[in-house]
C-alpha positions, -999 to +999 in steps of 0.1 A: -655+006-225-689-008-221-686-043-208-716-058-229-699-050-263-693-086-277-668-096-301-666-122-328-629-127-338-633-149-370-606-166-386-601-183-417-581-214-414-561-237-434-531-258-420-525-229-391-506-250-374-472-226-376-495-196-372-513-205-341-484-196-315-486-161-330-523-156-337-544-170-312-529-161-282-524-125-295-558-124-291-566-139-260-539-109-251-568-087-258-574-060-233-611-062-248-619-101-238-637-112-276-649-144-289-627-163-309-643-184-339-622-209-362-636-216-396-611-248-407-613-255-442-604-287-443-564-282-429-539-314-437-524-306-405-531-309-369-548-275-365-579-289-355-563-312-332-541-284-317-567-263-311-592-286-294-568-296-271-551-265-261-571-240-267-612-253-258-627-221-252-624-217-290-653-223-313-640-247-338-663-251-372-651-279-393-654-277-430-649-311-449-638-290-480-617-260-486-643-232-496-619-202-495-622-168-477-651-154-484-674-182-478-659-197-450-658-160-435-696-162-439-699-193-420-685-170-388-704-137-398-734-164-393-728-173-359-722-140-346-756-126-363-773-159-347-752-150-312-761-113-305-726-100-311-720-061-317-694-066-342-672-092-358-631-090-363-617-104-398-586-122-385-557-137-410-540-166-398-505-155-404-515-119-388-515-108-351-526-084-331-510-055-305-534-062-274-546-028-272-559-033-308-592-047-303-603-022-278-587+009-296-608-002-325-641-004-308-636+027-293-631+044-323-660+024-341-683+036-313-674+071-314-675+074-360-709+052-366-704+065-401-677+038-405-684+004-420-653-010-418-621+001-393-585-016-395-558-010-376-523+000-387-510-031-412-476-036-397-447-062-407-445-097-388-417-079-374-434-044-368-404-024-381-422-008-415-456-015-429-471-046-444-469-041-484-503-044-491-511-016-465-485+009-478-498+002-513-532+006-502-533+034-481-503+054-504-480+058-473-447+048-470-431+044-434-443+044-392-436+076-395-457+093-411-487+070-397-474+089-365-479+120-384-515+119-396-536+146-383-568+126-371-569+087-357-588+078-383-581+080-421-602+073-445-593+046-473-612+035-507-600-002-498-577-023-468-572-057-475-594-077-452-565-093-430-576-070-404-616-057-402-637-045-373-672-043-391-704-038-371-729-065-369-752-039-379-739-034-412-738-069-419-770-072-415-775-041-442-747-050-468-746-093-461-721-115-460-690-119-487-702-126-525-701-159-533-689-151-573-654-148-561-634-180-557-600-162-537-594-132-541-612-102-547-640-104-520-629-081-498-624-055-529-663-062-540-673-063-501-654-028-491-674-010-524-709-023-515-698-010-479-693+026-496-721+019-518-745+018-486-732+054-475-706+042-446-667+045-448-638+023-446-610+035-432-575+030-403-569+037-373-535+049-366-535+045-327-544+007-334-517-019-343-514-054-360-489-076-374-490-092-407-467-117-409-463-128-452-436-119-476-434-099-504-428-130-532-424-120-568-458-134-589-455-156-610-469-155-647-498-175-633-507-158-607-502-123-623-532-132-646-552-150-626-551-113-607-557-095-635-591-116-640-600-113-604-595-069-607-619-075-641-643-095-622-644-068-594-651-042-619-679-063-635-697-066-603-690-029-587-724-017-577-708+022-587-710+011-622-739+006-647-744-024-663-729-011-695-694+006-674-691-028-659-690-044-692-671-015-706-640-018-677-643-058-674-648-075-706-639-049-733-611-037-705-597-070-707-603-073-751-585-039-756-555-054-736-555-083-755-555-065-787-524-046-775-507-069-769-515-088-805-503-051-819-464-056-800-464-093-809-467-108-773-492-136-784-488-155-751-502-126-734-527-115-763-540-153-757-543-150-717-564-118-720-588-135-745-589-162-722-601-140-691-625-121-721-641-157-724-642-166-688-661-131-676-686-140-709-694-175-693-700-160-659-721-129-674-749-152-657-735-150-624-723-115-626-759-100-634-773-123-605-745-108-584-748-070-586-786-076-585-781-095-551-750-073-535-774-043-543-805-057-521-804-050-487-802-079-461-777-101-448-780-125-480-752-154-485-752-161-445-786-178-445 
């Protein structure tokens, strides 16, 4: 491993005070030494405090409001462009990371330069199965038969962001997160325009990390508010037209509001109309996004 390699580890946080233990020094674990960069958006707690104090050699940027993943995230993919870094690591608070990972992954990025986007192996908090997302991403089921894949990498249409070795170089090509999504739904929009450009996202199974969340059931609220963030995705995929964008986002979301009118669940008819209305109002801001996530440059970081 060449020595001058530099890597940003960026993480997102927001009162990471019970998380710190596990993340932070999982990283500092690294057998690869990397950067580590703390984008606080505006934590109750005493992560700031915490992390002055114990932990100095971390960059700590401030935020006096909460403005979620993807901008925040931008913040950090900002300072590493500005600092000369190779690549940048997506970190989640609540994930940690085998410390091996870092310099597994960089191996492998160095050697497949047709990837855009490597993660490693979405494990458990407890690292006996895999992390739900991952298994419903991916379509595997256990360890094992991660173990059993044929080649260390494996190619994916999407991996939640938890975990993302990108390239500085693509960042400069594809930009930063789009700016249209409030939570939610960034990564999705980001991992397309990374296939959109011609690279790949994709695993790699000799590289490990620990995701430590639940699987809660969702409530009502939150099972619509997902179904508008999939339509927004849709609206703004740069693989559509502008026409099978509107076609799989607003008349998607009509035609299941119209089914359910048909069985007589008006409470959902009503929420679908309502996400109908909302992608309408921000047809604006759609159209100004696939325009911008289809220009090259590393647009929303400056």
């Amino acid at each position: 491993m060449e020595e001058k390699i530099k890597v940003c580890v960026i993480i997102v946080s927001y009162n990471f005070e019970p998380w710190i233990p596990l993340c932070l020094p999982s990283v500092k674990a690294s057998t690869l030494p990397a950067t580590i960069v703390v984008i606080d958006n505006a934590s109750q707690d005493h992560t700031c405090e915490i992390i002055r104090y114990q932990y100095p050699d971390v960059v700590l940027m401030k935020n006096s409001q909460n403005l979620g993943f993807g901008k925040a995230n931008n913040q950090g993919m900002k300072y590493a462009l500005e600092n000369g870094f190779d690549y940048v690591f997506l970190l989640n608070q609540d994930a940690r990371l085998h410390p091996r990972a870092l310099e597994t992954l960089i191996l492998a990025a160095t050697g497949n330069t047709d990837y855009g986007i490597l993660s490693p192996v979405h494990l458990n908090g407890t690292g006996d199965r895999l992390d739900f997302g991952f298994a419903e991403y991916t379509r595997l089921t256990s360890k094992e038969e991660i173990e059993q894949l044929p080649n260390e990498i494996t190619e994916c249409l999407f991996i939640n962001a938890a975990m993302w070795l990108i390239p500085t170089s693509v960042i400069k090509e594809i930009g930063g997160f789009a700016p249209i999504f409030p939570h939610y739904g960034e990564d999705r929009n980001y991992a397309q325009r990374v296939r959109k450009n011609g690279y790949r996202v994709g695993f790699v199974k000799s590289a490990i990390g620990y995701h430590h969340r639940q699987q809660r059931k969702v409530s009502p609220n939150a099972y619509f508010y997902s179904e508008y963030i999939y339509f927004l995705t849709e609206a703004v995929n740069p693989f559509y037209s502008y026409f099978k964008a509107f076609a799989y986002s607003i008349l998607a979301a009509v035609k299941k509001a119209f089914v359910s009118l048909f069985k007589g669940k008006i409470y959902i008819f009503a929420k679908y109309m309502n996400i109908a209305c909302r992608l309408i109002i921000q047809t604006p801001a759609i159209c100004r996004t696939r325009k911008e996530t289809l220009t090259p440059g590393a647009h929303y970081l400056y």
